[in-house]
C-alpha positions in Angstrom: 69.4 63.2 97.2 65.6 62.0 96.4 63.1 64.0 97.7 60.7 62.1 98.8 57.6 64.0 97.6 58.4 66.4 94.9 60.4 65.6 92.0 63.7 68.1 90.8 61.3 70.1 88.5 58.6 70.7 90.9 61.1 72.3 93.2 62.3 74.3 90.6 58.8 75.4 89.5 58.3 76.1 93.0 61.6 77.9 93.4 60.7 80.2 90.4 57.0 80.7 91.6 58.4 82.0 95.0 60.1 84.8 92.3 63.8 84.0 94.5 66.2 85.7 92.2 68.7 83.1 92.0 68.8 79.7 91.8 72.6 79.0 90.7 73.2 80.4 94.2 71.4 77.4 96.0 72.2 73.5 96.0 69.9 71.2 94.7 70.5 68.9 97.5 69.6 71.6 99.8 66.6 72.3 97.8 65.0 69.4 97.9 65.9 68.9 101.7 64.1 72.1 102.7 61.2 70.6 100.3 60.9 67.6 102.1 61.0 69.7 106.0 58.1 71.8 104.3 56.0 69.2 103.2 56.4 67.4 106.4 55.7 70.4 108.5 52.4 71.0 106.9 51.4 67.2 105.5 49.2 66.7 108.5 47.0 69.5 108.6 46.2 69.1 105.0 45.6 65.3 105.9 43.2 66.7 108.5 41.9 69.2 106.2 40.8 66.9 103.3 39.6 64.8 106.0 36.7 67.4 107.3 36.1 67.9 103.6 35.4 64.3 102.7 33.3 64.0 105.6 31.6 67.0 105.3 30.6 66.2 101.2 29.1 62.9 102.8 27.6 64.4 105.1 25.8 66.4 102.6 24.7 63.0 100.4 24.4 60.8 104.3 24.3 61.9 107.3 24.7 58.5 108.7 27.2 57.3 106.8 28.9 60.7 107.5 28.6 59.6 111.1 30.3 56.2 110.8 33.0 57.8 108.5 33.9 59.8 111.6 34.0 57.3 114.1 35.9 54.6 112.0 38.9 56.9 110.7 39.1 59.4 113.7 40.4 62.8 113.7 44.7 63.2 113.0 
């Protein structure tokens, strides 16, 4: 299986980050599945997030163009 986001050693950095005691124990396949369900689960709000944060370092150089940012690419 490909994940779609992550590649096989970033799940297994992740794995080992989360301190899980044992990896033999899991499939990879099933790994990278429950990578690509978190990623999903969460991708939108950190879309959103980065949005309000691009618009809000405009903001800070143009309010207008700020403004317009808003209005042309919307909220999530």
């Amino acid at each position: 299986m490909q994940n779609k986001f992550l590649t096989e050693n970033d799940i297994k950095q992740i794995f080992f980050a989360s301190q899980m005691d044992n990896v033999e124990g899991y499939d990879l396949d099933e790994l990278l599945d429950f990578a690509d369900k978190v990623i999903l689960t969460v991708a939108e709000d950190v879309a959103r997030r980065e949005r309000e944060l691009c618009i809000d370092f405009v903001k800070s150089l143009n309010t207008e163009v700020a403004k317009a940012l808003r209005e042309k690419r919307g909220n999530l």
